[in-house]
C-alpha positions as CSV (number, residue, x, y, z in Angstrom):
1,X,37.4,45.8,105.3
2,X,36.5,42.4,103.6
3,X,38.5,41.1,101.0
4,X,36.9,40.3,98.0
5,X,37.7,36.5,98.9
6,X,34.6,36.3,100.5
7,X,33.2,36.5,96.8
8,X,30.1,39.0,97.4
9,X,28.0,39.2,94.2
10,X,28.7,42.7,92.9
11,X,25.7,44.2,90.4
12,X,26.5,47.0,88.3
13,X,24.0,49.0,86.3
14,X,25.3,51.6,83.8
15,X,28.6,49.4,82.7
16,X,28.6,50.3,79.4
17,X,29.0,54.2,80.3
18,X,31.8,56.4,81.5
19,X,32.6,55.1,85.2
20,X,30.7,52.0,84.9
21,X,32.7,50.3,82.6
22,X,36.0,51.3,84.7
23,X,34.1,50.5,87.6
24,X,33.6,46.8,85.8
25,X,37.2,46.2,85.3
26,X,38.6,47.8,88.6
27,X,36.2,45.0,90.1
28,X,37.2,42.2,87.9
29,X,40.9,43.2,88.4
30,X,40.0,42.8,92.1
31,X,38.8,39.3,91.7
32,X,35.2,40.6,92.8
33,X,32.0,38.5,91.3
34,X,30.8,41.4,89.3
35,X,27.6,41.3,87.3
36,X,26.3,43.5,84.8
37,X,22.7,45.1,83.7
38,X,22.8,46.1,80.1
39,X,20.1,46.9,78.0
40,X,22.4,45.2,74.6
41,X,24.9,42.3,75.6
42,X,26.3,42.7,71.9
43,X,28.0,46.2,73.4
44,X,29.8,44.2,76.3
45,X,31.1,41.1,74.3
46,X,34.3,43.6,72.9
47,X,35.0,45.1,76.3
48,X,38.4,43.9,77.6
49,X,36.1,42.1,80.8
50,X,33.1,41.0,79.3
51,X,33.7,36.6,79.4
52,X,35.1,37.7,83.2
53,X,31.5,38.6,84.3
54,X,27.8,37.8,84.0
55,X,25.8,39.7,81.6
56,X,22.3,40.5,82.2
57,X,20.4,42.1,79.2
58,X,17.7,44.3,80.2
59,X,15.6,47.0,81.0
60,X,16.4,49.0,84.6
61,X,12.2,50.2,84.1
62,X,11.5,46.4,84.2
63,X,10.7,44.8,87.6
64,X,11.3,41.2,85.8
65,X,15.1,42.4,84.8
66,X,15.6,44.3,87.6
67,X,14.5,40.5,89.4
68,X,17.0,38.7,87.3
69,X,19.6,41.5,88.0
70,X,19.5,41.6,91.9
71,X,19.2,38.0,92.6
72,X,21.6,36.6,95.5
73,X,23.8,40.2,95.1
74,X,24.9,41.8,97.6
75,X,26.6,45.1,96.9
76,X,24.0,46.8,93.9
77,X,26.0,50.0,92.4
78,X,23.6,52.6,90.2
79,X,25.8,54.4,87.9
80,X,22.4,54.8,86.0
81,X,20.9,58.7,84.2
82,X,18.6,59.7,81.7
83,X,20.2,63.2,81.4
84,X,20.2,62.8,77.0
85,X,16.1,61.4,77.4
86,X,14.2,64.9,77.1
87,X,12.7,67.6,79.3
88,X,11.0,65.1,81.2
89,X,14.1,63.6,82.1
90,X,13.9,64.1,85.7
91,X,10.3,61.8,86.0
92,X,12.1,58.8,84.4
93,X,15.1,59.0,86.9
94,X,12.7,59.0,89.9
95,X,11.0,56.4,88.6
96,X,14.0,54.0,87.5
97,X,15.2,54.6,91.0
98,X,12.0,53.9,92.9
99,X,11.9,50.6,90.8
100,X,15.3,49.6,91.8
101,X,15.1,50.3,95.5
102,X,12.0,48.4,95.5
103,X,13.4,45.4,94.0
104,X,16.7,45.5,96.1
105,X,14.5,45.6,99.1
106,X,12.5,42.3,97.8
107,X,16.1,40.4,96.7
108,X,17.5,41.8,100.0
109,X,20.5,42.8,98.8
110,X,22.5,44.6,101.8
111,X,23.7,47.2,100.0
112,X,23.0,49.9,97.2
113,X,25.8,52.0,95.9
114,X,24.8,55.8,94.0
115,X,27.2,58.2,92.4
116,X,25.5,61.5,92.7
117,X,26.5,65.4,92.3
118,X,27.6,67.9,94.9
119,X,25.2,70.4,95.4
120,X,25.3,73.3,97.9
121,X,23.0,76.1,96.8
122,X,19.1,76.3,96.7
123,X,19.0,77.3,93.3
124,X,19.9,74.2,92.0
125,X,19.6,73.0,88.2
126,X,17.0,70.7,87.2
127,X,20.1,68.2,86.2
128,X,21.1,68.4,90.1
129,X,17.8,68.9,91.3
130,X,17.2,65.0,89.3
131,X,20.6,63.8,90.8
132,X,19.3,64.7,94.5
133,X,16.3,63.0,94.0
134,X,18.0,59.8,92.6
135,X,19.5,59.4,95.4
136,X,16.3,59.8,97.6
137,X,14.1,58.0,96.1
138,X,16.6,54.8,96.4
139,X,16.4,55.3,100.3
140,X,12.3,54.5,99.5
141,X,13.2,51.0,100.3
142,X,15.0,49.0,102.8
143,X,18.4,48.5,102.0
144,X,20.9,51.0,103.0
145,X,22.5,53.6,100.5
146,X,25.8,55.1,100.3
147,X,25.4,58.1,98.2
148,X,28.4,59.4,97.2
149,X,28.6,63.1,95.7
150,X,31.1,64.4,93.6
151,X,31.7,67.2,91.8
152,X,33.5,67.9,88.3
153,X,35.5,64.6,87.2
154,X,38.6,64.8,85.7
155,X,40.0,61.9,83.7
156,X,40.6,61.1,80.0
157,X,37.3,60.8,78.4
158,X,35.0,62.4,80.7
159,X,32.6,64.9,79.7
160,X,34.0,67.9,82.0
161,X,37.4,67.1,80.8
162,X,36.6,67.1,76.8
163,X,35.1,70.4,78.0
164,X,37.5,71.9,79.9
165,X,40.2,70.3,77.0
166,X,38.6,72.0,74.2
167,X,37.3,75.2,75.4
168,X,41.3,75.9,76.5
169,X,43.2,74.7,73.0
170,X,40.7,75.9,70.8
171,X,40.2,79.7,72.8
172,X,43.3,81.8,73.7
173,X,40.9,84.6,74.4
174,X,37.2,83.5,75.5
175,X,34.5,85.5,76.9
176,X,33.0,83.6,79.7
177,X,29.9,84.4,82.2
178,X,30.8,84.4,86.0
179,X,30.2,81.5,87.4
180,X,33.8,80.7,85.9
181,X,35.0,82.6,89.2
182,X,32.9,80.0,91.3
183,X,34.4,77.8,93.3
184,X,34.7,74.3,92.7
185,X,36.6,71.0,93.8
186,X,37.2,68.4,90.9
187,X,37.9,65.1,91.9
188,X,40.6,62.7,89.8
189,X,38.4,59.5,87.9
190,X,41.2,57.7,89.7
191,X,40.4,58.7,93.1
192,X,36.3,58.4,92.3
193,X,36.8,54.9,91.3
194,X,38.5,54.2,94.4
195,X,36.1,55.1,96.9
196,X,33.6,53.2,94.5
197,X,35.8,50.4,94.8
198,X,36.1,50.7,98.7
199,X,32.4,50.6,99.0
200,X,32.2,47.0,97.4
201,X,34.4,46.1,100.7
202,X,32.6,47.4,103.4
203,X,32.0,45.4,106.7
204,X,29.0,46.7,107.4
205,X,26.0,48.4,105.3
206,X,26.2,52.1,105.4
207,X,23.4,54.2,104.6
208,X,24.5,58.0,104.6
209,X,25.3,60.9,101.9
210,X,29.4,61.4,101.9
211,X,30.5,64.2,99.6
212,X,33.7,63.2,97.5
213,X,36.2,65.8,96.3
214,X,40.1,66.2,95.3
215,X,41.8,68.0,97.8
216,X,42.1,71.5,96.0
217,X,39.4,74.1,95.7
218,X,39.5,76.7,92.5
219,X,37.7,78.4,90.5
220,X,36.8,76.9,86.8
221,X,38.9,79.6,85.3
222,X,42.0,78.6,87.2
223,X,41.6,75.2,85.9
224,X,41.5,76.1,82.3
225,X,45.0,78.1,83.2
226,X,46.1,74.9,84.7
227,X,45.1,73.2,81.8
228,X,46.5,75.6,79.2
229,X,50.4,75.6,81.9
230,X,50.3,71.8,81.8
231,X,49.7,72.1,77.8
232,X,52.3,73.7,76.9
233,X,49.7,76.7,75.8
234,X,50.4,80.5,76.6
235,X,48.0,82.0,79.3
236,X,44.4,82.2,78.5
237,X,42.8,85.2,78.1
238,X,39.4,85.0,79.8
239,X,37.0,88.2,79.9
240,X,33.4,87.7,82.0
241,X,30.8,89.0,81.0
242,X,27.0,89.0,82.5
243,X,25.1,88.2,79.6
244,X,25.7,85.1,78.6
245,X,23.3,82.4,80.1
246,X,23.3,79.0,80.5
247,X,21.6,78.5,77.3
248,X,23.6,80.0,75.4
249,X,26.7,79.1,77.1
250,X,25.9,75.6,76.5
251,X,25.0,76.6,72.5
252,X,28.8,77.8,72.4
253,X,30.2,74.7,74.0
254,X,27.9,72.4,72.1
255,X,30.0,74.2,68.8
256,X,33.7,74.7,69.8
257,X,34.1,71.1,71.7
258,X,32.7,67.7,71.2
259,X,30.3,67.8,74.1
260,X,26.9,68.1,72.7
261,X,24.7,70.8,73.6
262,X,22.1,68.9,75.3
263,X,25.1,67.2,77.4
264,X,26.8,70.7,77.8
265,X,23.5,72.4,79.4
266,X,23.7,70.1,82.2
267,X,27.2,70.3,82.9
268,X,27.3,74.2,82.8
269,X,24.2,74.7,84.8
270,X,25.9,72.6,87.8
271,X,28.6,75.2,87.5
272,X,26.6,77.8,88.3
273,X,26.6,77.2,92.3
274,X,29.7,76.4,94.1
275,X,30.6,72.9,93.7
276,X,32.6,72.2,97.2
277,X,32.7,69.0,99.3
278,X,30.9,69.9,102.5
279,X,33.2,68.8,105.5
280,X,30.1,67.6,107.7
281,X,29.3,65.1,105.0
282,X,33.3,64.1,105.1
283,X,33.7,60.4,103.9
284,X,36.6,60.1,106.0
285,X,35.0,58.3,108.8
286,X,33.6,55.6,106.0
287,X,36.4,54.8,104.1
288,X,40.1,56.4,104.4
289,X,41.4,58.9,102.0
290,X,44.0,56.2,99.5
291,X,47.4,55.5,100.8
292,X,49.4,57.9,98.1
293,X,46.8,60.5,98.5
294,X,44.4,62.1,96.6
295,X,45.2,63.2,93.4
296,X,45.6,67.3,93.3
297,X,44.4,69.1,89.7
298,X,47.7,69.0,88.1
299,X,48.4,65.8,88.9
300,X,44.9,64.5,87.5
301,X,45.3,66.4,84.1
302,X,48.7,65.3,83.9
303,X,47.3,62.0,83.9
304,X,44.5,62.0,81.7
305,X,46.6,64.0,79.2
306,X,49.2,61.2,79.6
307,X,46.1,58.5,78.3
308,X,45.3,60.4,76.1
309,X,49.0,60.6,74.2
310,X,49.2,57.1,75.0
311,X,46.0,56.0,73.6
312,X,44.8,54.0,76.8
313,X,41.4,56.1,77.7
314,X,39.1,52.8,78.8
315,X,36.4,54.8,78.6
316,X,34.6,58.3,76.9
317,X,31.5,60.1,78.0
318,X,30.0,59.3,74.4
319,X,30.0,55.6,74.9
320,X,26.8,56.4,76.3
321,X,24.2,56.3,73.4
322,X,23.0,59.8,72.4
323,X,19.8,60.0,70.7
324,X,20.3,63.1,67.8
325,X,16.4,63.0,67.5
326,X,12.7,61.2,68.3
327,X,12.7,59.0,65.1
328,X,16.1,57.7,65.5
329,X,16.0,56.5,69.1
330,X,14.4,53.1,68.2
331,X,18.1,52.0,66.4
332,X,17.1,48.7,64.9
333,X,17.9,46.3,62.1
334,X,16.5,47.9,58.6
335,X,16.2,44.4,56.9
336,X,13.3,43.1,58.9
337,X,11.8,46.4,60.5
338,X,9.8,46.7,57.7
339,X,11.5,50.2,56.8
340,X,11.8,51.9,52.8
341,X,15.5,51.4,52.7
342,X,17.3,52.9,49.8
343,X,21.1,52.2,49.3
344,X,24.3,52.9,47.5
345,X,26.1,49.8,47.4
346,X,30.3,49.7,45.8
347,X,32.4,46.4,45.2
348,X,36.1,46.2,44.5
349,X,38.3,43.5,44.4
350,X,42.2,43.1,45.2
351,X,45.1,40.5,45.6
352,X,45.8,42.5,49.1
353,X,44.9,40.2,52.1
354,X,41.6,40.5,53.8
355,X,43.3,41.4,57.2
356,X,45.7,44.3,55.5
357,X,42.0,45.4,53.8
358,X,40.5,45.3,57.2
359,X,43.5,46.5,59.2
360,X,42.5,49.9,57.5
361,X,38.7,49.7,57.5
362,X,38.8,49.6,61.5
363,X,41.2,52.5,61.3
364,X,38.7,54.5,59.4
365,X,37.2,57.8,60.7
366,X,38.7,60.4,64.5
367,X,42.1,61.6,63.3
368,X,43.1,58.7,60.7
369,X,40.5,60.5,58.4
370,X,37.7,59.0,55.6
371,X,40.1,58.2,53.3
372,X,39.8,61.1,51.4
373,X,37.1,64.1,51.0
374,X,37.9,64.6,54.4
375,X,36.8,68.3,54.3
376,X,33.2,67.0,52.9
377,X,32.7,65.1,55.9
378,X,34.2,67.8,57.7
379,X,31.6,70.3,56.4
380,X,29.0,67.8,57.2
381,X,30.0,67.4,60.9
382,X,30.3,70.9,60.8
383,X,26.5,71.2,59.6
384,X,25.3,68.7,62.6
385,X,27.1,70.8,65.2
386,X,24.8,73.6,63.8
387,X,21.8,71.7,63.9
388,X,22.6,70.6,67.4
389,X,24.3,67.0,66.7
390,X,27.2,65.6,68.2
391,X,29.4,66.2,64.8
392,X,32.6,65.1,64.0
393,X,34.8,65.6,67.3
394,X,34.0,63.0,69.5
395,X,36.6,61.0,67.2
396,X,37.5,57.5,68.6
397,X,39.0,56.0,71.7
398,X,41.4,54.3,70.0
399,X,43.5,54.8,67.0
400,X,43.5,51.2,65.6
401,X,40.8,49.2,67.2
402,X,36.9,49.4,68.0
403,X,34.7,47.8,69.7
404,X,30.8,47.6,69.3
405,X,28.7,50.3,71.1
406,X,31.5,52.7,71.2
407,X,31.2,56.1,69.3
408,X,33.2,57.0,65.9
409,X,32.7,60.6,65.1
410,X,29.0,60.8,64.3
411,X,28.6,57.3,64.1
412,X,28.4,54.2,66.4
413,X,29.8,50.9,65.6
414,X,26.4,49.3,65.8
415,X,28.4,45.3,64.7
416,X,31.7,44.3,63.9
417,X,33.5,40.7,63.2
418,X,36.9,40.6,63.0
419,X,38.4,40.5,59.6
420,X,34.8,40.8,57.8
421,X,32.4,43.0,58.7
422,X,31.8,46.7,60.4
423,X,29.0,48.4,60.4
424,X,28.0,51.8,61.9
425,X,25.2,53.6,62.5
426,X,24.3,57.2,62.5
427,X,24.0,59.7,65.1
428,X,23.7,62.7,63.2
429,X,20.8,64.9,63.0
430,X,19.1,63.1,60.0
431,X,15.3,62.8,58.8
432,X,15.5,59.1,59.2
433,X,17.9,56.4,60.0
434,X,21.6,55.8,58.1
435,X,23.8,53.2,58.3
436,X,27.9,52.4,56.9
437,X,28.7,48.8,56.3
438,X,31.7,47.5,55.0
439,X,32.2,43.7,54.3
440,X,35.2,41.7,53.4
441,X,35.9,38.2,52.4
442,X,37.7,36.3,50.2
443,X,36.1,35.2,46.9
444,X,38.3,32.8,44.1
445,X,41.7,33.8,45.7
446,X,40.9,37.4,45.5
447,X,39.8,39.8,48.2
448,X,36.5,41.1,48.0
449,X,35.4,44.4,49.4
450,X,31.7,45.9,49.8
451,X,30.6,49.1,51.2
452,X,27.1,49.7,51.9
453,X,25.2,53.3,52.7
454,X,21.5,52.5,53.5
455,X,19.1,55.1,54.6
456,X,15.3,54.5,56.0
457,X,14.0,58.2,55.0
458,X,11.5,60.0,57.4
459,X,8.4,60.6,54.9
460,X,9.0,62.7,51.8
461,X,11.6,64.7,53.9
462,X,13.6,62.3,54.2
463,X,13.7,60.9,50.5
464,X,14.4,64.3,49.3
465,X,17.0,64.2,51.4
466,X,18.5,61.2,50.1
467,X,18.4,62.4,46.3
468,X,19.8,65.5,47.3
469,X,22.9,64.3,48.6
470,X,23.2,61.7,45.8
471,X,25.7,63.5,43.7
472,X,28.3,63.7,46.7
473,X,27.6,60.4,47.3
474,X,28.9,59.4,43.6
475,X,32.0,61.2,44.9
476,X,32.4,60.5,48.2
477,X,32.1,56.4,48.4
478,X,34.0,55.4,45.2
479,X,36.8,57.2,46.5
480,X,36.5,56.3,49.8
481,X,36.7,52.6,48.8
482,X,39.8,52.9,46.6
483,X,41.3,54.6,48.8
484,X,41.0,51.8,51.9
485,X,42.5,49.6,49.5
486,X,45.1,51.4,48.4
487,X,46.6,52.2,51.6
488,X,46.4,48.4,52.4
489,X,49.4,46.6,52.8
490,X,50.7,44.3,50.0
């Protein structure tokens, strides 16, 4: 294989999501050209990698980006889904596909690159129904397309892992349906990212469908007891039982772990068929199983769990922006959209530094807590699961720091300047749009500290809303500011 001397141009789409951005930094750790198609540049400029490769801010539905994108690349990876976008999500990934294998083809780049799903049966789900199709309409064009398939991922911060993570701590005794008992092959993030990695190297275009998978087959259930061994936890208790459907599987996932229901559906509907590499489409002949081997289950979990403990997980499933509901897709600066903004604004001054203030305003929110009332914003992420939000558990990737675009509980760091300002915005089931701000600075020797809760109310709804919740709000933010600055140091 090539060495990434030979400096191809590498493009990768979906960067600022779960394998993407690993992908991204695998790459750049590789010495590979890499390039980047985002739809905000803001969410890349806090990523360990982003001055190491070109950004390109756009739209993969737009044949001028897609232009810009492609241009002099050689090796095009699409990591890209609209599985969190609607019902209809399957006509906007056939279209987002056709539009990129049509503008490879005019760039002639020599290669496209798609991470699919393993699927074996007929009765497929419409999520691996979409993935299938992905991947054939990108063969519409010219340029050949290495399609590789894999099944459940495990690694810290994937969806299937927060999954299987939660459902085993948080139920000694579950009832389950059956397809639990169906067989599957998981596949270490480790071992995905390698064969990614190897197909930025290859001498010669391939264009075939290669099913990737670890090198154990088991059943879901004997992954959770895997799990639960590995844990420390006693054996699970798992009872099947034929009546619960994907639905409402997915309505009971969506509540006990931080996967969202509209993200769970998806993921338990591709467990209803067997989920096992097929050896005729054995990627062996491509690119050679790694030198250490692939990673067995144990081994993978062992590892993610170690990331985990250690606080390294690069990336989470919920970097991915999740849209709660219609009126709060179109995230957008209040102050000039022209929107009735209503806010609750607090000030407090303090001889502590700005960086000790700061040190614990980044801190803020995933185990470190709100700085006090905790079981208020408990109760409210508890009100969100029910409504179908993402609540409170998706905590944070990282215990000290964050970095734009990434996820904090039910909110997403939407800007943040070191030592001055964060500020997050909502992605809890709301009628309208909310945003936290917090801003510090120094003002005549002191520190000053200002925390900000606007809201851009849905109709009459949504103001009513807003009044409602006023009188928590006299509670909740005072002491929430005090509190920042009194754990301080200084």
């Amino acid at each position: 294989m090539n060495s990434p001397i030979d400096k191809r141009q590498i493009l990768v789409t979906g960067a600022s999501g779960y394998v993407g951005g690993r992908l991204v930094r695998n790459l750049v750790e590789e010495n590979f050209d890499v390039r980047v198609l985002v739809r905000d540049k803001n969410k890349m400029k806090d990523q360990p990698w982003g001055n190491r490769v070109e950004i390109i801010e756009g739209n993969a539905n737009n044949p001028e980006d897609l232009t810009r994108a492609l241009k002099n690349v050689h090796t095009a990876f699409y990591l890209l889904h609209s599985i969190n976008l609607g019902k209809d999500f399957d006509e906007i990934e056939s279209e987002m596909a056709r539009n990129f294998a049509k503008a490879a083809e005019d760039q002639d780049v020599k290669q496209i690159v798609y991470l699919g799903g393993i699927a074996n049966d007929e009765n497929r789900s419409q999520h691996l129904a979409s993935r299938m199709n992905t991947g054939f309409q990108l063969t519409s064009g010219k340029v050949p397309v290495l399609e590789l398939r894999a099944g459940i991922i495990i690694g810290s911060g994937s969806a299937s892992f927060e999954m299987l993570r939660h459902l085993t701590h948080r139920l000694p005794v579950m009832t389950t349906p059956k397809w639990v008992s169906n067989r599957t092959q998981p596949i270490s993030i480790r071992d995905v990212l390698y064969y990614l990695k190897q197909a930025a190297q290859l001498e010669v275009p391939v264009d075939r469908i290669c099913d990737i998978g670890g090198p154990e087959v088991l059943s879901y259930a004997d992954m959770m007891q895997k799990f639960a061994k590995l844990s420390g936890l006693r054996k699970r208790w798992i009872i099947q039982v034929p009546v619960l459907t994907p639905k409402l599987s997915s309505l009971w996932i969506g509540f006990v772990t931080p996967v969202p229901t509209s993200l769970a559906r998806p993921l338990v509907e591709s467990l209803i068929s067997e989920v096992v590499a097929d050896p005729k489409k054995s990627i062996d002949s491509v690119i050679p199983k790694p030198a250490e081997g692939l990673l067995n289950v144990e081994s993978a979990i062992t590892l993610a769990l170690s990331r985990i403990a250690d606080h390294n997980v690069a990336t989470r499933w919920s970097d991915a922006t999740f849209p709660t509901a219609p009126w709060q897709k179109a995230q957008n600066d209040p102050d000039w959209a022209g929107e009735m903004l209503l806010r609750d604004s607090r000030e407090i001054f303090t001889t502590k530094s700005v960086e000790s203030v700061w040190e614990k305003i980044e801190a803020i929110g995933g185990d470190n807590g709100w700085y006090g009332s905790d079981w208020l914003w408990y109760l409210r992420g508890l009100l969100d699961r029910l409504f179908g939000g993402v609540g409170l558990r998706r905590g944070r990737r990282d215990s000290e720091t964050l970095r734009v675009g990434e996820s904090l509980d039910f909110w997403r760091v939407e800007a943040l300047e070191k030592n001055h300002r964060l500020k997050l915005y909502a992605e809890m089931i709301l009628p309208g749009k909310a945003w936290l701000e917090f801003t510090v600075d120094s003002v005549d020797g002191k520190t000053r500290v200002v925390q900000v809760a606007i809201f851009a109310p849905r109709g009459l709804g949504g103001q009513l809303y807003w009044y409602s919740v006023l009188p928590l709000h006299v509670f909740l933010f005072p002491t929430m500011l005090r509190n920042i600055v009194k754990s301080a140091r200084g």
